[in-house]
N, CA, C and O atoms as a GROMACS GRO file, in nm:
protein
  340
    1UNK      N    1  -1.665  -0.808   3.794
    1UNK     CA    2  -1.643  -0.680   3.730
    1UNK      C    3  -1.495  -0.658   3.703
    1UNK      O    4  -1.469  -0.614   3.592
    2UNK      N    5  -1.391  -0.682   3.787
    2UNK     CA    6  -1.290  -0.716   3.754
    2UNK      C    7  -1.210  -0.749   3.644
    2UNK      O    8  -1.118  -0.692   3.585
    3UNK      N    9  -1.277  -0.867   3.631
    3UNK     CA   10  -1.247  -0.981   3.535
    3UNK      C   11  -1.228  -0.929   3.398
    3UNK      O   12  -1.137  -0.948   3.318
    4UNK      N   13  -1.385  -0.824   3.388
    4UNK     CA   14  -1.407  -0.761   3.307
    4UNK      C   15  -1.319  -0.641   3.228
    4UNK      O   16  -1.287  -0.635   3.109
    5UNK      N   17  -1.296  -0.556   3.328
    5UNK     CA   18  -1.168  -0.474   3.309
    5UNK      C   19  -1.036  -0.518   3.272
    5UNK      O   20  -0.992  -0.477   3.165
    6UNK      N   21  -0.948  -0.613   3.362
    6UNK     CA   22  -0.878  -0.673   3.323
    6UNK      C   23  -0.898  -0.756   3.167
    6UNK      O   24  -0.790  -0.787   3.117
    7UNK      N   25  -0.991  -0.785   3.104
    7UNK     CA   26  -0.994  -0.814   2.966
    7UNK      C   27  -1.049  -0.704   2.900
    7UNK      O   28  -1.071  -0.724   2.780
    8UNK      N   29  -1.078  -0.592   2.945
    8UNK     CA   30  -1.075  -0.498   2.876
    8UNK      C   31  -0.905  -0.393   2.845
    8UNK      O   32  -0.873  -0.346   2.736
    9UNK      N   33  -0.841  -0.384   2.947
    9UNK     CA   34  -0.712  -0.364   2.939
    9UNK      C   35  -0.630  -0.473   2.875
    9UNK      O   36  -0.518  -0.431   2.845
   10UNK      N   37  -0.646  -0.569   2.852
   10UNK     CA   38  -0.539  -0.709   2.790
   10UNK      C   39  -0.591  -0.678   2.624
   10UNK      O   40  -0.525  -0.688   2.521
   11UNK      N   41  -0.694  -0.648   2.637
   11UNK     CA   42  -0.762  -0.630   2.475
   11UNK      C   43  -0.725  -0.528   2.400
   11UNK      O   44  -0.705  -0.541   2.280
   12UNK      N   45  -0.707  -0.365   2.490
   12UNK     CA   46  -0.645  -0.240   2.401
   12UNK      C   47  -0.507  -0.275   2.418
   12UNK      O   48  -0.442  -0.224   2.327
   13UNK      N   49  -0.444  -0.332   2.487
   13UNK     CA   50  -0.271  -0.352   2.503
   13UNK      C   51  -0.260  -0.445   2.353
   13UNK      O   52  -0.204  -0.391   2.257
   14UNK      N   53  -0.302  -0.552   2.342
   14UNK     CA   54  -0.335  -0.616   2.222
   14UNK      C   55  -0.321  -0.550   2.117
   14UNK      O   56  -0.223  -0.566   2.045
   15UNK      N   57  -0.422  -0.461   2.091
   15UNK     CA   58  -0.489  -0.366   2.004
   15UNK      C   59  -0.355  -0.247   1.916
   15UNK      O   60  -0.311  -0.231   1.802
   16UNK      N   61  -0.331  -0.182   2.064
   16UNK     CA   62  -0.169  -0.092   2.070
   16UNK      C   63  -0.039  -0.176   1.980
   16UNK      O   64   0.033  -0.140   1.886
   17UNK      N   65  -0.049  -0.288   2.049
   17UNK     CA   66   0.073  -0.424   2.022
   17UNK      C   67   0.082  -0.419   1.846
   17UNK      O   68   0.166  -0.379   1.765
   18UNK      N   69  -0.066  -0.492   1.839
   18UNK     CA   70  -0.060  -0.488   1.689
   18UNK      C   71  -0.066  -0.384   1.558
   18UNK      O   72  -0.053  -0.404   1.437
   19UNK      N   73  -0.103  -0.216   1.667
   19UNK     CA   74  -0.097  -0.164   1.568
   19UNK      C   75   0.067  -0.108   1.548
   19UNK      O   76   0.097  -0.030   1.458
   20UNK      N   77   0.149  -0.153   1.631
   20UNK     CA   78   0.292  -0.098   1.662
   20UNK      C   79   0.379  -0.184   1.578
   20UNK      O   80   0.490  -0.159   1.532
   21UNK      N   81   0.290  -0.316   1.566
   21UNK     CA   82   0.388  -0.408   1.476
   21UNK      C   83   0.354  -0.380   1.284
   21UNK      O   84   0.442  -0.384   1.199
   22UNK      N   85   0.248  -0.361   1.264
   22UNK     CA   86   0.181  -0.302   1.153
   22UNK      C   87   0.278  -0.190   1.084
   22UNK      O   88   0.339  -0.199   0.978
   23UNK      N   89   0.275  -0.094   1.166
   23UNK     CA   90   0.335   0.004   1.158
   23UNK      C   91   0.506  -0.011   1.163
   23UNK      O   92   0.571   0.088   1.128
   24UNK      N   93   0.576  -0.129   1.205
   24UNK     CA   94   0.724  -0.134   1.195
   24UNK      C   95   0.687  -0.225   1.047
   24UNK      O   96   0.756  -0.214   0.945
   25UNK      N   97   0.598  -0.291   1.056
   25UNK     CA   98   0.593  -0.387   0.937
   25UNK      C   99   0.577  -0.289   0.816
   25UNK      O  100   0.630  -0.324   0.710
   26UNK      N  101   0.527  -0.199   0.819
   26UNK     CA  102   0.495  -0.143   0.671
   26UNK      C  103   0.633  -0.040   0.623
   26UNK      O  104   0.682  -0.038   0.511
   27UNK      N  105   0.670   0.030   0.727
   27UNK     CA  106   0.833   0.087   0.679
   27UNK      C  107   0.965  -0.013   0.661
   27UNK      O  108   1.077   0.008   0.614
   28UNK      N  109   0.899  -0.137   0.720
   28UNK     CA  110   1.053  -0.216   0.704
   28UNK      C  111   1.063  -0.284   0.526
   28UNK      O  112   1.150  -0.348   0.469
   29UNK      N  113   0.938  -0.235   0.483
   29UNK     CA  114   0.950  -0.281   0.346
   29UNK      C  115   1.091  -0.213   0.215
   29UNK      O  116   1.132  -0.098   0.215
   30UNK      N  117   1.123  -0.294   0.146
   30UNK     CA  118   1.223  -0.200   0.080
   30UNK      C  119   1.166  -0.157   0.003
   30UNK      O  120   1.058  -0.212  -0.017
   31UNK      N  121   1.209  -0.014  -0.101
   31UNK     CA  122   1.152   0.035  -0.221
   31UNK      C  123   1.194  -0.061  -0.326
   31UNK      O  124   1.290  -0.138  -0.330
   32UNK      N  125   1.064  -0.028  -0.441
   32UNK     CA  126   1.138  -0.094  -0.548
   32UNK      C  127   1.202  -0.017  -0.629
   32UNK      O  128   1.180   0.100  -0.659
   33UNK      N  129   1.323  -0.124  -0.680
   33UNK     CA  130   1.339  -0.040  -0.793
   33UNK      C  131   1.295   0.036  -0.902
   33UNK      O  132   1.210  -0.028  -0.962
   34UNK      N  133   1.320   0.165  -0.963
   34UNK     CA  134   1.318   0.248  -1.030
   34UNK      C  135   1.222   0.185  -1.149
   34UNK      O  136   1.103   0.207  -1.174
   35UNK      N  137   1.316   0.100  -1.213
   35UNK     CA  138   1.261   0.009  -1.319
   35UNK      C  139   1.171  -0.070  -1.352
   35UNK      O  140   1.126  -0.096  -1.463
   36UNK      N  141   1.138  -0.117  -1.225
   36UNK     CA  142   1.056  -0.215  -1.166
   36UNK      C  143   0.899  -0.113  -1.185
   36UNK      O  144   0.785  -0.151  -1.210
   37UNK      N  145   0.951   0.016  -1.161
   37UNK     CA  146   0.767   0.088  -1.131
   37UNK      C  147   0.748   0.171  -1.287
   37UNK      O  148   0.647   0.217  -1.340
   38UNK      N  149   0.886   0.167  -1.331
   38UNK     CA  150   0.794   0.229  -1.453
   38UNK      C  151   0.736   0.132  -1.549
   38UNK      O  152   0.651   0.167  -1.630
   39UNK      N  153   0.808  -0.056  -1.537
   39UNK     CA  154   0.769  -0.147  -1.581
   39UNK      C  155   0.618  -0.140  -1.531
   39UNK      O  156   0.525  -0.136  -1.612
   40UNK      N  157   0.598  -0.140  -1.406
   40UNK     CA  158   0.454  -0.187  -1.378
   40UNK      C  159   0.360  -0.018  -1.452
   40UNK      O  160   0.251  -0.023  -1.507
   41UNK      N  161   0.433   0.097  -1.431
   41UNK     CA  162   0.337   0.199  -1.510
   41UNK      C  163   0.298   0.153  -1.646
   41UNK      O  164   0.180   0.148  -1.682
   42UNK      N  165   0.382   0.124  -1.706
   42UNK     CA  166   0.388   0.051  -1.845
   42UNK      C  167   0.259  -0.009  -1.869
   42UNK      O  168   0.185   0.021  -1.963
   43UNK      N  169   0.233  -0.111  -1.764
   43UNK     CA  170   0.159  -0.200  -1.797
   43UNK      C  171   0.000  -0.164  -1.767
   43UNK      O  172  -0.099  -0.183  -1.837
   44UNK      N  173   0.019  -0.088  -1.603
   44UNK     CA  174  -0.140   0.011  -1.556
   44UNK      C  175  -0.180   0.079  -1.667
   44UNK      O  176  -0.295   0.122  -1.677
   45UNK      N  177  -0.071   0.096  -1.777
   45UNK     CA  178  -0.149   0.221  -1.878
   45UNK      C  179  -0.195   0.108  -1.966
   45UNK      O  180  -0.312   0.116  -2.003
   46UNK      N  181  -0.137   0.023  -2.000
   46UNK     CA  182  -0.237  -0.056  -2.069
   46UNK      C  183  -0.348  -0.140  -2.063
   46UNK      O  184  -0.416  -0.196  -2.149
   47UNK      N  185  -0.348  -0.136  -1.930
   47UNK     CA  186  -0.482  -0.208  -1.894
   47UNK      C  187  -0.609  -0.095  -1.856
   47UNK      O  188  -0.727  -0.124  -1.835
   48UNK      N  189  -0.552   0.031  -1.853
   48UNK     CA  190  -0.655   0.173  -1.842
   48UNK      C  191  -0.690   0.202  -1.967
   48UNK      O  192  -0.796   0.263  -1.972
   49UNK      N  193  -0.607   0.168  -2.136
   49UNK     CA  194  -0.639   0.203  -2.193
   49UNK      C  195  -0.761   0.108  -2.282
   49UNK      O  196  -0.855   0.143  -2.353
   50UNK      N  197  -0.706  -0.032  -2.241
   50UNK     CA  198  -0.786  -0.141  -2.277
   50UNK      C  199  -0.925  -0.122  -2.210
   50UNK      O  200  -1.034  -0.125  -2.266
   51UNK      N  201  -0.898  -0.103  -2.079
   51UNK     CA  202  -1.058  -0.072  -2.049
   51UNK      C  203  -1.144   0.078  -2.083
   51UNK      O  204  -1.255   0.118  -2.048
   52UNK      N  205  -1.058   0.126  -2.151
   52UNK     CA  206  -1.091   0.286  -2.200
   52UNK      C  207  -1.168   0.354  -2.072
   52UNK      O  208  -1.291   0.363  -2.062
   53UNK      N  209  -1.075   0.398  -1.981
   53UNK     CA  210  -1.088   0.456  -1.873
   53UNK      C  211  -1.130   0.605  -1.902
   53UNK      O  212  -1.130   0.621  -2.024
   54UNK      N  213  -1.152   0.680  -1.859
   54UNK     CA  214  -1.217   0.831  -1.887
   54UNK      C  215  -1.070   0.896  -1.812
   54UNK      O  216  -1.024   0.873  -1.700
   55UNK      N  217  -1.021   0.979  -1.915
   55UNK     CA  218  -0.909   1.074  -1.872
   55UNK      C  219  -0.880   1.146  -1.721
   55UNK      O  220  -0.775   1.185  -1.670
   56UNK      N  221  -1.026   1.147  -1.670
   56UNK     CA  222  -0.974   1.188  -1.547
   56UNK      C  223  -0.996   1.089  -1.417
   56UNK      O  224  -1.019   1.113  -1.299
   57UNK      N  225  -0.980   0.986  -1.482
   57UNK     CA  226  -0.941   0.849  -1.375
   57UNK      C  227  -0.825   0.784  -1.435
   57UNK      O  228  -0.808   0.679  -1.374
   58UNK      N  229  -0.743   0.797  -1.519
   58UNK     CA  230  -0.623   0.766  -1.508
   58UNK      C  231  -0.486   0.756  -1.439
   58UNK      O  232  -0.397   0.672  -1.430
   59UNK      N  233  -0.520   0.931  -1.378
   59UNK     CA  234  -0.369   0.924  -1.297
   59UNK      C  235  -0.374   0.856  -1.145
   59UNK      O  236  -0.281   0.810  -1.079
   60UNK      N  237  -0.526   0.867  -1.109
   60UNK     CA  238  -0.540   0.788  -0.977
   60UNK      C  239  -0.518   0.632  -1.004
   60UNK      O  240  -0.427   0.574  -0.945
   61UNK      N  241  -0.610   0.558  -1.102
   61UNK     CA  242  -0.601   0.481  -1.132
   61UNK      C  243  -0.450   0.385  -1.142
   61UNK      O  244  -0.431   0.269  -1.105
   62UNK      N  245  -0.358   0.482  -1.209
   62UNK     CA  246  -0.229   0.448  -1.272
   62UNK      C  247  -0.151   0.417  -1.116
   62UNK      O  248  -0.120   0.306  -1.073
   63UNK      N  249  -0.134   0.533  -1.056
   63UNK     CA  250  -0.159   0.446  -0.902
   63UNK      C  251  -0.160   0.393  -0.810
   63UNK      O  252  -0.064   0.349  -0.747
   64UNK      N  253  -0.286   0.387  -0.783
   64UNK     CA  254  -0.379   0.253  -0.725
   64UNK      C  255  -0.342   0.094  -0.836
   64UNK      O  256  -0.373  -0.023  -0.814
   65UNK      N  257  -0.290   0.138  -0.916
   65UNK     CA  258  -0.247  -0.026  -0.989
   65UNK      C  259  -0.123  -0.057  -0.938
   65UNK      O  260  -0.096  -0.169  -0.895
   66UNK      N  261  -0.045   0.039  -0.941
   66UNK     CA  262   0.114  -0.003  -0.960
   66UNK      C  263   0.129  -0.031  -0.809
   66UNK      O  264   0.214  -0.114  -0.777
   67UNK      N  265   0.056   0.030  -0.712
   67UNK     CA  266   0.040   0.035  -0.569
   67UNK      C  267   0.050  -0.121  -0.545
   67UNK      O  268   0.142  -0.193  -0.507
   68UNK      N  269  -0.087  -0.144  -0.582
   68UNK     CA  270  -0.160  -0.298  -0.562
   68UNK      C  271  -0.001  -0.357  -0.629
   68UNK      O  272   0.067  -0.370  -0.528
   69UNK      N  273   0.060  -0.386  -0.714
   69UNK     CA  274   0.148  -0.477  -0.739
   69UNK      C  275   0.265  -0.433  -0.664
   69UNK      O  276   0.310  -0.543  -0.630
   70UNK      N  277   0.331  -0.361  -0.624
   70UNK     CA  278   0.376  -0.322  -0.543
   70UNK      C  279   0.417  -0.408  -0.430
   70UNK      O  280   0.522  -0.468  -0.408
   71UNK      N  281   0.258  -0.393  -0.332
   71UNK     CA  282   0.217  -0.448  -0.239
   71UNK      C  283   0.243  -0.629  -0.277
   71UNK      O  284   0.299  -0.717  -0.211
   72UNK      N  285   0.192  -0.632  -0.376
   72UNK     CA  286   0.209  -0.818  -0.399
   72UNK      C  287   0.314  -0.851  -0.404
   72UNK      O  288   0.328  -0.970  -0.378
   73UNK      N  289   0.469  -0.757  -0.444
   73UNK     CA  290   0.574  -0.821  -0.466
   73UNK      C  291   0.635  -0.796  -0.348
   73UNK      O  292   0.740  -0.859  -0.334
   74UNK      N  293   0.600  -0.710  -0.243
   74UNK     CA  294   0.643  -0.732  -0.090
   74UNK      C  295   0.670  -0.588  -0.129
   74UNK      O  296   0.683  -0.538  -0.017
   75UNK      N  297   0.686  -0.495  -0.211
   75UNK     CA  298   0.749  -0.324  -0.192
   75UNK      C  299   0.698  -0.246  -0.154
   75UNK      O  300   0.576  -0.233  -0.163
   76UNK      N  301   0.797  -0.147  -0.081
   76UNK     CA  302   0.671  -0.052  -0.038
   76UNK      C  303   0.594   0.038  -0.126
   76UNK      O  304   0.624   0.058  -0.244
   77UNK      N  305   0.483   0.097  -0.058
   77UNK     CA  306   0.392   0.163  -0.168
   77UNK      C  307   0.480   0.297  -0.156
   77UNK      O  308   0.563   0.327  -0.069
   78UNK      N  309   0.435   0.370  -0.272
   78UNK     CA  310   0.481   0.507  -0.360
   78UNK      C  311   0.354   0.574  -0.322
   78UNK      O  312   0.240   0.528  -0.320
   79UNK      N  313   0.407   0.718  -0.285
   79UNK     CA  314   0.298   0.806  -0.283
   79UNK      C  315   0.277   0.880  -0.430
   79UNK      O  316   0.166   0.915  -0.472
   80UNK      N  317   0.343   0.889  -0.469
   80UNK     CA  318   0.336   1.000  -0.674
   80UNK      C  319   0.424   0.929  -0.731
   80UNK      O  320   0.540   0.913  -0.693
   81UNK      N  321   0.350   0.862  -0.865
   81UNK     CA  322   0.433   0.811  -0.963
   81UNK      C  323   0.523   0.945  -1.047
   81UNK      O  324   0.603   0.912  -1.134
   82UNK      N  325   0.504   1.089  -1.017
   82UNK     CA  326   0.578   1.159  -1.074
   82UNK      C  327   0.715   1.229  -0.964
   82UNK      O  328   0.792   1.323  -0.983
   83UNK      N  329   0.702   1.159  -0.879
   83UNK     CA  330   0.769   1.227  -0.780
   83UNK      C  331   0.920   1.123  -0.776
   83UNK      O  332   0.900   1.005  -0.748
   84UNK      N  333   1.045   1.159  -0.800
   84UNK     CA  334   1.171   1.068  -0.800
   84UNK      C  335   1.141   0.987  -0.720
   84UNK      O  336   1.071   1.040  -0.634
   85UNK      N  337   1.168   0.813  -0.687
   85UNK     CA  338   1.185   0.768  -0.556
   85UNK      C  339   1.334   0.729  -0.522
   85UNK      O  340   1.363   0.688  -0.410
   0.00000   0.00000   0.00000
């Protein structure tokens, strides 16, 4: 029973560990540049318009795109593409 506990405590310490590194990992990201996100808006609008998206899934959409590339080029994510960063 022991045994048990003790790998139940080694498992949430674990658990804590990695969510502490997650969490330094996701602020240590740099912003991107300015340019860089209205380039990628640029491009979310044309792939919303190519798929003729319905007007009121655009601004989420717009985004959730620039987000996702964002994320791929290592930057951190943006909460409002209308908001200065």
């Amino acid at each position: 029973m022991s045994t048990s506990i003790t790998l139940s405590r080694i498992a949430i310490a674990a658990l804590f560990t990695s969510g502490l590194a997650l969490s330094f990992n996701a602020s240590a990201l740099p912003q991107a540049p300015m340019k860089d996100i209205v380039s990628l808006k640029e491009a979310c609008q044309q792939i919303a318009v190519e798929d003729q998206l319905p007007e009121t899934e655009v601004a989420a959409f717009l985004l959730d795109c620039v987000n996702d590339q964002l994320t791929e080029m290592g930057y951190e994510r943006i909460a409002s593409l209308d908001a200065p960063q």
